[in-house]
C-alpha positions as protocol buffer text, in pm:
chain_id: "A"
residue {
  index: 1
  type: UNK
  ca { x: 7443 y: 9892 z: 7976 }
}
residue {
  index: 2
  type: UNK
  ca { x: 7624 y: 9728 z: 8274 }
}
residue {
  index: 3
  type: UNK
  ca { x: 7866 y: 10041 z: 8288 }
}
residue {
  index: 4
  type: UNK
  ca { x: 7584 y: 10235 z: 8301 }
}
residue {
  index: 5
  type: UNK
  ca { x: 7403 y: 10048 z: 8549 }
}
residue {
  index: 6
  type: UNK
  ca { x: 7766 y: 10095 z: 8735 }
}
residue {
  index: 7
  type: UNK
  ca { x: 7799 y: 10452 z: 8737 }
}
residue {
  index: 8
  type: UNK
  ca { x: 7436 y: 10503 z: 8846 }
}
residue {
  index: 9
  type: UNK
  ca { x: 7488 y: 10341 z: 9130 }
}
residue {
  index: 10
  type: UNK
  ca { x: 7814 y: 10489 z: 9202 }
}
residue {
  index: 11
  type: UNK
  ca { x: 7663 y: 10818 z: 9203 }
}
residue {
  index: 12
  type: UNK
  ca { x: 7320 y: 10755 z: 9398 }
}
residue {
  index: 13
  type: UNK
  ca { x: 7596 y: 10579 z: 9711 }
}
residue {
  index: 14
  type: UNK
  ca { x: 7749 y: 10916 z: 9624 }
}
residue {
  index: 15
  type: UNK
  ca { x: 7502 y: 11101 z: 9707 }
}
residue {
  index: 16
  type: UNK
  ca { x: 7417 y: 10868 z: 10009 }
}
residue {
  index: 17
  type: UNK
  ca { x: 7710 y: 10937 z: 10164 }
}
residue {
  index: 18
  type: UNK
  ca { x: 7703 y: 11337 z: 10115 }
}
residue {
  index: 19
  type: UNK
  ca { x: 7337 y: 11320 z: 10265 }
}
residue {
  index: 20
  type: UNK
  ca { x: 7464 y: 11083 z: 10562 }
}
residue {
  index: 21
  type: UNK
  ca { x: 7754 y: 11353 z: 10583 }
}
residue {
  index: 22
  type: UNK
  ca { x: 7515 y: 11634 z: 10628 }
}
residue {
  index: 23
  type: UNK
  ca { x: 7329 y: 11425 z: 10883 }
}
residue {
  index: 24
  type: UNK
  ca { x: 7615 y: 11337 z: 11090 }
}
residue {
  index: 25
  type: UNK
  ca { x: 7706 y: 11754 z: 11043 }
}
residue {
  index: 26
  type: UNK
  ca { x: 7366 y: 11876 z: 11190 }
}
residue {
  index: 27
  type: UNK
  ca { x: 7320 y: 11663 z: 11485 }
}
residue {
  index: 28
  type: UNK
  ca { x: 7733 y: 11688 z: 11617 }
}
residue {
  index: 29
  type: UNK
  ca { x: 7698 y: 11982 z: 11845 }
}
residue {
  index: 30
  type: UNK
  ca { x: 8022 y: 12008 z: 11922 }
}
residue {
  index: 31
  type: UNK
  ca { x: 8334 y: 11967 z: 11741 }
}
residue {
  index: 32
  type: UNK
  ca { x: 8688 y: 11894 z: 11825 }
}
residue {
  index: 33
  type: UNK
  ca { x: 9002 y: 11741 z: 11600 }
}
residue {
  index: 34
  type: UNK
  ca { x: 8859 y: 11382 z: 11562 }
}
residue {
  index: 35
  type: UNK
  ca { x: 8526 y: 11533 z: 11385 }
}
residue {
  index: 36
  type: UNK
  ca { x: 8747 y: 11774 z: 11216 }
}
residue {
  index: 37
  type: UNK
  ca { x: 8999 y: 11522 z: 11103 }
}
residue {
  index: 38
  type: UNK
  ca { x: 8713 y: 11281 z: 11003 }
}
residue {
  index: 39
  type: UNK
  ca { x: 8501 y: 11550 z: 10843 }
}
residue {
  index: 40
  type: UNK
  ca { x: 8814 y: 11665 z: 10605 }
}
residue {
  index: 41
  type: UNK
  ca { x: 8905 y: 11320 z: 10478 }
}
residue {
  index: 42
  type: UNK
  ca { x: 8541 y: 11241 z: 10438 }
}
residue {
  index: 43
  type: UNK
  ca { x: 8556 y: 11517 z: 10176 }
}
residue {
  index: 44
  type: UNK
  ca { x: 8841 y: 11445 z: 10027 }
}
residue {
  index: 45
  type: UNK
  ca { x: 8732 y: 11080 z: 9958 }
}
residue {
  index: 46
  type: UNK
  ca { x: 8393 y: 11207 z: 9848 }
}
residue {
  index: 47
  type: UNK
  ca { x: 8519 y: 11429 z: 9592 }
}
residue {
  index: 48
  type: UNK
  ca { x: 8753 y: 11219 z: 9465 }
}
residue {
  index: 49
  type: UNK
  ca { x: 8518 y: 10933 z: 9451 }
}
residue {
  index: 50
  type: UNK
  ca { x: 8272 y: 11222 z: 9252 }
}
residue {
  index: 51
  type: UNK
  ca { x: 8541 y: 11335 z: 9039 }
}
residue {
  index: 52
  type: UNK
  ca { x: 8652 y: 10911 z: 8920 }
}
residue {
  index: 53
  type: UNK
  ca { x: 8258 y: 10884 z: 8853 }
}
residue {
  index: 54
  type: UNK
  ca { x: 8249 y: 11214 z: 8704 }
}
residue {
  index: 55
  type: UNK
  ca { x: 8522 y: 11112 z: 8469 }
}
residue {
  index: 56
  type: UNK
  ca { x: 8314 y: 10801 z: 8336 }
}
residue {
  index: 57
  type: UNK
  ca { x: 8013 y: 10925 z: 8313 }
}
residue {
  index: 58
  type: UNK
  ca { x: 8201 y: 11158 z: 8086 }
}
residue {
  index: 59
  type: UNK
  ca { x: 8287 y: 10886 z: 7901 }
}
residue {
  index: 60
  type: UNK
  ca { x: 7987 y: 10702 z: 7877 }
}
residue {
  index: 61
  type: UNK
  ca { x: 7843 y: 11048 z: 7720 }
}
residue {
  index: 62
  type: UNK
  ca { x: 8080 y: 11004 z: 7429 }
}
residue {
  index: 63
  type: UNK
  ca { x: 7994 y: 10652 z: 7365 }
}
residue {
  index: 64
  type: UNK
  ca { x: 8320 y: 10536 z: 7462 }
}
residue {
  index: 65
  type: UNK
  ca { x: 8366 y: 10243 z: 7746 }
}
residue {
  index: 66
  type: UNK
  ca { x: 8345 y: 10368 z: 8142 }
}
residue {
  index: 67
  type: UNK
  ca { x: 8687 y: 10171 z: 8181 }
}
residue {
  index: 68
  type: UNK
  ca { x: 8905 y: 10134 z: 7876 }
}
residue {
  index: 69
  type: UNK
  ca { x: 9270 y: 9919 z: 7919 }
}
residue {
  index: 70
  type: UNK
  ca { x: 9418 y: 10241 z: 8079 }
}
residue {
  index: 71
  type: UNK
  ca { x: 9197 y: 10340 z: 8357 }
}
residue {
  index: 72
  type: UNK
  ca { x: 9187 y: 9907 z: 8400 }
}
residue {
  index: 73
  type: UNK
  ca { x: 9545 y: 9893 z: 8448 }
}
residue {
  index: 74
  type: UNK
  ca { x: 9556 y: 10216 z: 8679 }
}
residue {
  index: 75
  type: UNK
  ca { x: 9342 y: 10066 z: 8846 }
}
residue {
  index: 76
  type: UNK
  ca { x: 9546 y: 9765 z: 8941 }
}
residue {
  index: 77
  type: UNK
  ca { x: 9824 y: 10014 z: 9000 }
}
residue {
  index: 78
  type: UNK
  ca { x: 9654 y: 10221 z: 9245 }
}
residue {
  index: 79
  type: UNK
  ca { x: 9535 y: 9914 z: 9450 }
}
residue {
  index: 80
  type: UNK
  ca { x: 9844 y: 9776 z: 9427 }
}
residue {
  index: 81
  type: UNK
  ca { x: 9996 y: 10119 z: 9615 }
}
residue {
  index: 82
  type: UNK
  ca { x: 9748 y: 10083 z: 9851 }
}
residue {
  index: 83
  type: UNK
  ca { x: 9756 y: 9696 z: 9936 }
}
residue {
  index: 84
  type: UNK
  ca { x: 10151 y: 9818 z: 10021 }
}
residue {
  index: 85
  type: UNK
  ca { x: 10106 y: 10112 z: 10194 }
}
residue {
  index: 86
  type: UNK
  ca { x: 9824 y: 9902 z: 10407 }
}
residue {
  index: 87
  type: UNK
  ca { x: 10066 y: 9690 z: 10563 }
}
residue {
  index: 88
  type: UNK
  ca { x: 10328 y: 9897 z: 10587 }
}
residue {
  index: 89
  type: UNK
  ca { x: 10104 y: 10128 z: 10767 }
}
residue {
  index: 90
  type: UNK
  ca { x: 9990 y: 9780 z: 10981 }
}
residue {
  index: 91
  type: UNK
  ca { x: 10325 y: 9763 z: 11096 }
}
residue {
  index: 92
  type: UNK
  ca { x: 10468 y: 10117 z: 11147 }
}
residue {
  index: 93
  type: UNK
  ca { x: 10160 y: 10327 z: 11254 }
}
residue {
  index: 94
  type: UNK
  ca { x: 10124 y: 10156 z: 11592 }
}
residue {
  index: 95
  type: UNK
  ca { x: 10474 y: 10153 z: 11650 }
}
residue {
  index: 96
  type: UNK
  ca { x: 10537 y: 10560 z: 11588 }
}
residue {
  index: 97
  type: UNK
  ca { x: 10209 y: 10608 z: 11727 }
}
residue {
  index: 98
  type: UNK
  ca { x: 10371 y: 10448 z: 12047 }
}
residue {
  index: 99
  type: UNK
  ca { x: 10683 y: 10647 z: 12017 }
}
residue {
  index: 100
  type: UNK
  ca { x: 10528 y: 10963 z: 11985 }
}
residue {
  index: 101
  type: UNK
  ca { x: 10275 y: 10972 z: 12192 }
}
residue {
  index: 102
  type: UNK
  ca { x: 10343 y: 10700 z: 12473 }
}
residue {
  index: 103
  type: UNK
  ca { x: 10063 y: 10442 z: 12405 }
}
residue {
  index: 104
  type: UNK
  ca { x: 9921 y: 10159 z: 12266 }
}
residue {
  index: 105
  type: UNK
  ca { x: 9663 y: 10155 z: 11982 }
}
residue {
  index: 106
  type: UNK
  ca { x: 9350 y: 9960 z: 12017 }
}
residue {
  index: 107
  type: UNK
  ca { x: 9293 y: 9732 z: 11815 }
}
residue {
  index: 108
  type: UNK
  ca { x: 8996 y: 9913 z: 11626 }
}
residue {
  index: 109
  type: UNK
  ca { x: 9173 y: 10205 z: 11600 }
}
residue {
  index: 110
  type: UNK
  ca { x: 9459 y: 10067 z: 11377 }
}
residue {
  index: 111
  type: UNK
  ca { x: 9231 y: 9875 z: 11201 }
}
residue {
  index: 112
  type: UNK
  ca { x: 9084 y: 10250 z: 11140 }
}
residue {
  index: 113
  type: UNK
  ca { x: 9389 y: 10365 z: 11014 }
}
residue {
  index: 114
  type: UNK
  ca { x: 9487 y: 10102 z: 10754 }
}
residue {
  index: 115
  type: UNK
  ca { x: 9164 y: 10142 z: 10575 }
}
residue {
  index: 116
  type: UNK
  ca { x: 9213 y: 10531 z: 10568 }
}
residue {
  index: 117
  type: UNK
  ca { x: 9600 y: 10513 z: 10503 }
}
residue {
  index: 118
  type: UNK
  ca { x: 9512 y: 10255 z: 10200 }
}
residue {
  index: 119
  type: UNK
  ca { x: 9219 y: 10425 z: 10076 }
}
residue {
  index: 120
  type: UNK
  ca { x: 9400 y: 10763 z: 10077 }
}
residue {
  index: 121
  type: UNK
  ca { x: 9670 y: 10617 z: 9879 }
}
residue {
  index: 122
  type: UNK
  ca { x: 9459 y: 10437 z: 9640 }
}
residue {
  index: 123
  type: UNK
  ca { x: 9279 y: 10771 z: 9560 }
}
residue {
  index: 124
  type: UNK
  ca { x: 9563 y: 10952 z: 9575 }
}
residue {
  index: 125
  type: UNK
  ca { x: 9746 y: 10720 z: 9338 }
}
residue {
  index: 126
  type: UNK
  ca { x: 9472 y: 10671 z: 9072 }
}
residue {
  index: 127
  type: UNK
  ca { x: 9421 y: 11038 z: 9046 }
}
residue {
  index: 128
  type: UNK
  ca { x: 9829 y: 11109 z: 9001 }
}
residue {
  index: 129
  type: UNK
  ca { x: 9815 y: 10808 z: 8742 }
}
residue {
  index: 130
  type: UNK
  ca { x: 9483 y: 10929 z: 8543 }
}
residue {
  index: 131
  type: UNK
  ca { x: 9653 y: 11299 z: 8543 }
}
residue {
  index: 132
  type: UNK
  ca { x: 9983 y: 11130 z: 8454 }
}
residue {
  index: 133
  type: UNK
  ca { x: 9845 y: 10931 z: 8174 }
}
residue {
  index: 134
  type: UNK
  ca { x: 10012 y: 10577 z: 8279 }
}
């Protein structure tokens, strides 16, 4: 029941988010690379998030656990990728950022791009691990 409960829940922020995302679509009037940029991982988070809830549900359906000892330890694995690539990208972002372009990050701004940089590489790793089979 509770990884029911869980995937519910998953999906309804799910679908949350795509309604917020369809919000924040109508009422931008004009758009230029941040809303692009933003817009595009937006989707690629959301479907990945769908396709990981997708995948359980699927499970559930069969009667077999949301999360068996596989997905668990993929899991750790993919937030162990992204823990790394966090503070690697905490230390080397600003710094190329400053090389390439000639300034300073703010201080939200990097904060902005660890969370993106880790959560892209959790997703990205989880998915490569599921397909993979590890």
């Amino acid at each position: 029941m509770k990884e029911k409960t869980g995937t519910i829940i998953g999906m309804l922020i799910a679908i949350v988010v795509i309604i917020t995302l369809a919000a924040w679509i109508i009422n931008t009037p004009i758009f230029g690379y941040v809303e692009l940029g933003s817009f595009f991982i937006l989707i690629i988070l959301i479907a990945s998030a769908s396709y990981i809830l997708w995948d359980r549900a699927k499970n559930i359906r069969k009667g077999l656990p949301a999360k068996d000892e596989r997905l668990k330890s993929i899991n750790y694995k993919a937030g162990y990728y992204g823990f790394i690539a966090a503070i690697w990208s905490a230390v080397f972002g600003p710094t190329l950022i400053d090389i390439v372009y000639g300034y300073e990050l703010e201080g939200h701004l990097v904060t902005a791009l660890v969370v993106i940089v880790a959560g892209f590489t959790f997703i990205v790793s989880y998915l490569f691990l599921a397909w993979k089979g590890n």
